[in-house]
C-alpha positions in Angstrom: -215.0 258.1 76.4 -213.7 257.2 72.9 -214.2 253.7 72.1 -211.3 252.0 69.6 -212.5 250.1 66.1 -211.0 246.8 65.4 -209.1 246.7 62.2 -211.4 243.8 60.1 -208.5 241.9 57.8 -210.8 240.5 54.8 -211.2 236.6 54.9 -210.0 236.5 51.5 -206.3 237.7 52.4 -206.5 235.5 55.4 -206.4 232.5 53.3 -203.5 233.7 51.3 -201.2 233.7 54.3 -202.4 230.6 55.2 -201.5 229.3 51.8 -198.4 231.0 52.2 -197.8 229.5 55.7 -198.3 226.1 54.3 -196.2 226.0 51.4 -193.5 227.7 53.7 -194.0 224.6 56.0 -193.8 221.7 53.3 -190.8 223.5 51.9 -189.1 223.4 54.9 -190.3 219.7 55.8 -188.9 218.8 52.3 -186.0 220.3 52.8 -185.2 218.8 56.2 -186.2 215.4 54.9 -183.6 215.9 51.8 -181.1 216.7 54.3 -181.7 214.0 56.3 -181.2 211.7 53.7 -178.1 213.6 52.5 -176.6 212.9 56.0 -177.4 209.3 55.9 -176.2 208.6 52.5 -173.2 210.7 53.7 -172.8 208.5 56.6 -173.9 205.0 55.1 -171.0 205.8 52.6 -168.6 207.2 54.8 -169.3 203.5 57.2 -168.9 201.4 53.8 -165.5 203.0 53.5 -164.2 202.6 56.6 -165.4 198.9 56.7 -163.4 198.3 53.0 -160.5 200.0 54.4 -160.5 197.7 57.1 -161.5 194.9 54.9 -157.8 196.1 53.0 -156.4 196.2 55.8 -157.4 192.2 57.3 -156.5 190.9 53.9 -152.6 192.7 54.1 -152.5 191.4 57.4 -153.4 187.8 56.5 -150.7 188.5 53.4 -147.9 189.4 55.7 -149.2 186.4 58.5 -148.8 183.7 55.8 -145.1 185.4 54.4 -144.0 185.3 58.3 -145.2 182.0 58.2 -143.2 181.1 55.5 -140.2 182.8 56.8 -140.8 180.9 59.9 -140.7 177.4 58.0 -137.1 178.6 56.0 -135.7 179.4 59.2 -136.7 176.4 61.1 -135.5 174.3 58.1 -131.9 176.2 58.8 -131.9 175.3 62.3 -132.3 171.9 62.0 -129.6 171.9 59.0 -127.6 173.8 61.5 -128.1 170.8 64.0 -127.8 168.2 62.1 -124.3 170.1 60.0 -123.1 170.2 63.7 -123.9 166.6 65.1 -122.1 165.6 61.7 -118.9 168.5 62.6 -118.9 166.4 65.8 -118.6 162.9 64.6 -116.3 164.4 62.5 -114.2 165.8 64.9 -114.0 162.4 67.5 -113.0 161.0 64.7 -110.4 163.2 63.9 -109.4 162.9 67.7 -109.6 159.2 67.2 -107.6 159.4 63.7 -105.2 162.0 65.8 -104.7 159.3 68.8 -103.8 156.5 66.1 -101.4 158.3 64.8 -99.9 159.5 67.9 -99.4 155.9 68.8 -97.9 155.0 65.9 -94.8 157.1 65.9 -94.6 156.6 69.6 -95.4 159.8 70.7 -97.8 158.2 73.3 -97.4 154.9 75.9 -99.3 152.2 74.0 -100.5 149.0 76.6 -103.1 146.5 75.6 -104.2 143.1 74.5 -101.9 141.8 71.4 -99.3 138.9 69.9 -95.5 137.8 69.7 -93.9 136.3 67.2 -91.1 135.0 67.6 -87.8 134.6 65.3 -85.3 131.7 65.4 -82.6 131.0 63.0 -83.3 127.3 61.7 -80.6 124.3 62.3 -78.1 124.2 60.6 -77.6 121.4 58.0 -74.3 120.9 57.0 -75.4 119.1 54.0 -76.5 122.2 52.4 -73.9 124.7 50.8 -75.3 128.1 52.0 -75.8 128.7 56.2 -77.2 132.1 55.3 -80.3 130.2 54.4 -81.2 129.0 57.8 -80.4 132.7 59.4 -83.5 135.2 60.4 -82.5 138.3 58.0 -84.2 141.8 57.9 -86.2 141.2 55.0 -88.1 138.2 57.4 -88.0 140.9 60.0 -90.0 143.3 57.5 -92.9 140.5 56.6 -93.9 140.1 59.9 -94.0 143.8 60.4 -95.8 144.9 57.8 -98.2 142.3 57.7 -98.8 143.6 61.7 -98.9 147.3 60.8 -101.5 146.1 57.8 -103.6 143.9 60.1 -104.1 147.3 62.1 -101.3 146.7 64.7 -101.0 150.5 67.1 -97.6 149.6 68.6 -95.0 147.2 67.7 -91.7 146.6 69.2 -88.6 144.4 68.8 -87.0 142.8 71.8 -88.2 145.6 73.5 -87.2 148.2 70.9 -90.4 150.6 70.3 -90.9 151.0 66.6 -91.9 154.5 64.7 -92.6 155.8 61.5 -88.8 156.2 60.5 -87.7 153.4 61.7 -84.7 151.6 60.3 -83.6 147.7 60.8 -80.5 146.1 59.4 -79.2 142.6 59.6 -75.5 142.1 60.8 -74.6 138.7 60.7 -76.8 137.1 63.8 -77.7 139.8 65.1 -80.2 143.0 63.6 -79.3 146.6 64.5 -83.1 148.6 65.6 -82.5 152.1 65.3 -78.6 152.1 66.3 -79.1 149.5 68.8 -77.9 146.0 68.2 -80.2 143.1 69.3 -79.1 139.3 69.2 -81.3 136.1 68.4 -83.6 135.5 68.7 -86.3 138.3 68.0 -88.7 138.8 69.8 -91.8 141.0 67.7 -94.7 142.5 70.3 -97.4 143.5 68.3 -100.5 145.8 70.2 -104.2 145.3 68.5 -107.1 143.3 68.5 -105.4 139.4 69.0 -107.7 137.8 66.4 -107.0 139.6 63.5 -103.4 139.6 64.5 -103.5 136.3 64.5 -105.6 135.6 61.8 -103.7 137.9 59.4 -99.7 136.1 60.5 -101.2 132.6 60.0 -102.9 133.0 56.8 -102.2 130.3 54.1 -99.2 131.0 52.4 -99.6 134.0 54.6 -96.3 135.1 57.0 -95.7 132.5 59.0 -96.6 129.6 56.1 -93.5 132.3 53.9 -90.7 132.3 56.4 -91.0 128.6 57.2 -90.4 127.3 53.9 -86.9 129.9 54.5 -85.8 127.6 57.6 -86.9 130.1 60.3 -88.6 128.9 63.3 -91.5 130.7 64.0 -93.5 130.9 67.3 -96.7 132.9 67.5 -98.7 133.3 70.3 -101.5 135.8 72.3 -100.2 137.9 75.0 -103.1 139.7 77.6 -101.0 143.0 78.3 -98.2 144.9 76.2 -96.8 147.4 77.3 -94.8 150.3 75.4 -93.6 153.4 76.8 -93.3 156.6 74.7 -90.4 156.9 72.5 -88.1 158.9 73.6 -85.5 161.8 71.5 -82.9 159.3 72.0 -84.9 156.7 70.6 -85.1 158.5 67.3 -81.6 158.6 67.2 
C-alpha cells in the first residue's frame, strides 16, 4: 500500500496570509465603522430637518393663530356696533312711531281722549259810555291767541264748542257768532284743549300771557281743568 505525502506550506508564506488576512479584516472593520457614521450623520441630519421643518411649521401656525385672533377681535367689535347701531335704529323708530302718533292726532286722523283744559270765551258788558261795542266782542284773532298758545304749550287735540280742529283749519268772526270750518257757532266759545293740564295751564295764565292779553280787550275769560276730553276722529265732511 502506497502511503500519501502531506504537502508542507513553508511558515514563512503562512505568515503572509495571515498578514493579508488581517489587513483584509481592519479594512473591512474601518470601512463598516465609516459607514456607520455616514448613516448616523445621515440620519442625525435628516432628524434636525425634520424637527426645523416642524419648528417652521409651529411658528406659521402661531402666525396665522394670532391673525385669527385678530380677525376675531374686528369682528366681534362689528357685532357689537351692529347691536348697539340697532338698539339706536329702534329708539329711533318708537320714536318715529311716537312722532307718527302726534301727528296723526293733530290733524284728527285719530280719536284723541285724555286729561286737559277749557277756556272759555265771553263777550264783555257792554258799556254804553264807550263809542265802539266791537271792543267788548270775542273776535277771531282772540280765538287764535288762545289756540296757538295751546298748540305751543304741546296741546294734541283741540276743539271749539265741540268742533275738532286740524291742520287746515279755518275760523272767521261774523258778528257774535265765529264760523269753524263752515259751521257757525254762537257765544260763547267754548276751547277744549287735550295735554298735560299743568303746562296748559301754566302756559294760558302766564303774566301778560293769554289770559292777562284778552282781558285788558273786555273778554271774559274762564279757564279751568277738565279730567276727560274726548274727540272723535275727524271726519271727510269735517274737512269740508
Amino acid at each position: 500500500m502506497k502511503k500519501t505525502k502531506l504537502l508542507k506550506v513553508p511558515s514563512r508564506g503562512l505568515i503572509t496570509i495571515s498578514m493579508v488576512s488581517l489587513v483584509l479584516g481592519f479594512i473591512l472593520a474601518y470601512s463598516y465603522s465609516i459607514s456607520s457614521d455616514d448613516t448616523n450623520k445621515n440620519a442625525n441630519v435628516s432628524g434636525f430637518q425634520e424637527q426645523e421643518k416642524y419648528r417652521e411649521k409651529l411658528v406659521e401656525q402661531k402666525e396665522r393663530n394670532k391673525e385669527l385672533n385678530e380677525e376675531i377681535i374686528v369682528k366681534q367689535q362689528k357685532v357689537r356696533d351692529f347691536e348697539q347701531s340697532f338698539v339706536e335704529s329702534e329708539e329711533s323708530v318708537e320714536d318715529l312711531v311716537e312722532e307718527a302718533e302726534l301727528l296723526r292726532l293733530l290733524i284728527g286722523d285719530i280719536p284723541s281722549q285724555g286729561k286737559g283744559i277749557t277756556v272759555s270765551l265771553e263777550d264783555g258788558a257792554y258799556d254804553p259810555s264807550q263809542e265802539n261795542p266791537n271792543d267788548y266782542i270775542v273776535h277771531e284773532s282772540h280765538v287764535f291767541k288762545v289756540i296757538n298758545e295751546l298748540k305751543i304749550s304741546g296741546a294734541e287735540a283741540i276743539s271749539i264748542n265741540g268742533q275738532r280742529l286740524h291742520a287746515n283749519s279755518y275760523i272767521r268772526c261774523t258778528g257774535p257768532v265765529i264760523v269753524v270750518d263752515g259751521k257757525t257757532f254762537p257765544a260763547p266759545f267754548t276751547i277744549e284743549a287735550v295735554g298735560d293740564p299743568k303746562v296748559l295751564l301754566a302756559s294760558v295764565n302766564l303774566g301778560g300771557g293769554v289770559v292777562d292779553q284778552l282781558t285788558s280787550d273786555n273778554i271774559v275769560v274762564t279757564v279751568g281743568e277738565k279730567d276727560l276730553i274726548t274727540m272723535p276722529a275727524l271726519r271727510d265732511d269735517d274737512y269740508s
